[in-house]
Structure formats: structure tokens, C-alpha cells
N, C-alpha and C positions, 0 to 999 in steps of 0.2 A: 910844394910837393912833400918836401921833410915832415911840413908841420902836420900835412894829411895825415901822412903814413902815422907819427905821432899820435894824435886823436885815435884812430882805426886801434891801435894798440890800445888806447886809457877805454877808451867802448869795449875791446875784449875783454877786458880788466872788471870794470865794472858789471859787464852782462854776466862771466863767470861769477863774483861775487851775489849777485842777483839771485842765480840758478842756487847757488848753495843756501843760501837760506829760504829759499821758497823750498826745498828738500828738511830744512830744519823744521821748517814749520808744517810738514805733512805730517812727520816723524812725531809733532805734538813738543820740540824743543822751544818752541818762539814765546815770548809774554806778549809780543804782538803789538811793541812799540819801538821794534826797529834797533834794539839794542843787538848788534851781531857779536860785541863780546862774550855777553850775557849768555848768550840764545848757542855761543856754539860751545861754551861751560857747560851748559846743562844738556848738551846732545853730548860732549864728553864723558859727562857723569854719568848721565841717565844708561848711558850703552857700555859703560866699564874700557873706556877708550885712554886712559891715562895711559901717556909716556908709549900710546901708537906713534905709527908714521901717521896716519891720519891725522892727529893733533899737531904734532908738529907740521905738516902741509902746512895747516888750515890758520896757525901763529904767521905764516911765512904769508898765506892768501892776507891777510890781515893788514898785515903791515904795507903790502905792494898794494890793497886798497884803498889805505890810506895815502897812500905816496900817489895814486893816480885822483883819487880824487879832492886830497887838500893842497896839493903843490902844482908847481907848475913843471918840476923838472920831467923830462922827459924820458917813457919808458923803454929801458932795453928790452928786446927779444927775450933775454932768458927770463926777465921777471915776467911777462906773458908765459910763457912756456911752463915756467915755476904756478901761477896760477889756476892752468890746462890742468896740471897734473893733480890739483887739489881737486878739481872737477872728475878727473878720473878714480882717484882714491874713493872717493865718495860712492862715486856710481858703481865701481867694484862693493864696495859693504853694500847697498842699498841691493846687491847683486845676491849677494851671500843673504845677507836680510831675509829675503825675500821666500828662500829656499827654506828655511824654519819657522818665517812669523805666524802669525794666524791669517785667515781668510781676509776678513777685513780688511788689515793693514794690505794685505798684497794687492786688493781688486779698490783698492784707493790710490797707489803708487800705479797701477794701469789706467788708470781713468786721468791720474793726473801727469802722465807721459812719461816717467820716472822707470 
């Protein structure tokens, strides 16, 4: 039962990390070989996001990433919760985004659920 609940946690883990770089990759941040260091440096840059909460979230999404998908130890609640919330920052700007970008970018982030 432990070990369920466990797994259900490292799948929220990884489905949030998932959603945010398919968002990187709308945004036109991705090289498109899977590199999510790389890929959320250049959505940092590209958007003038240095030394946000967004950056830091998304160092914090990073690391609980890595801890659920290369280890075995298991996840607490708040590192879940710590990952949600990088999922919500995100969708907040993509929010804000959205209200100034051009056409394009915006009838491409509806299309693609965003």
C-alpha cells in the first residue's frame, strides 16, 4: 500500500515535469533533444526571467525530478506539492503571456490546452 501511494507520488512528479517542458517547447524554448536544463535556461533567458520565483520553482521542479526519477528514495508530500506549484507558476505567466503576445502564439497555446 506504502509503496503505491509512493509510485502515484514519483507519476505526479514526473507527469508535472512532463507538462512543463511540452509548455517550453510551445513557447519555442526546447532544442528538442530532451535536455530540460538547457531548454528551461533558454525559456529563462529568452523571457527575462532571471532571479524570478519562476526560476527558482523550476531549479527546485529540477532537482525533485531528478530524485524521483534517478533514486529510489521516496517522495514526500511537500516535494509533490513543491512541484504543483512550479506547474502553477508557469500557467500563471503563460496566463499573463497570453494577454500581450501576438495572435499566433495565443491560438497555438488553445489548440494546444495550455
Amino acid at each position: 500500500q506504502q509503496a503505491l501511494h509512493s509510485e502515484a507520488k514519483r507519476e505526479a512528479v514526473l507527469s508535472t515535469m512532463a507538462y512543463c517542458m511540452t509548455v517550453l517547447s510551445i513557447w519555442k524554448c526546447s532544442g528538442g533533444k530532451r535536455d530540460y536544463r538547457k531548454d528551461v535556461e533558454t525559456f529563462i533567458q529568452k523571457y527575462e526571467l532571471k532571479a524570478s520565483e519562476l526560476e527558482k520553482s523550476f531549479d527546485i521542479l529540477i532537482h525533485i525530478y531528478e530524485l524521483s526519477h534517478y533514486s529510489t528514495r521516496p517522495l514526500g508530500e511537500e516535494e509533490v506539492q513543491q512541484a504543483q506549484e512550479t506547474y502553477g507558476l508557469l500557467k500563471q505567466w503563460i496566463k499573463e503571456q497570453k494577454r500581450g503576445k501576438d495572435l499566433f502564439l495565443r491560438i497555438r497555446a488553445f489548440f494546444k490546452g495550455l
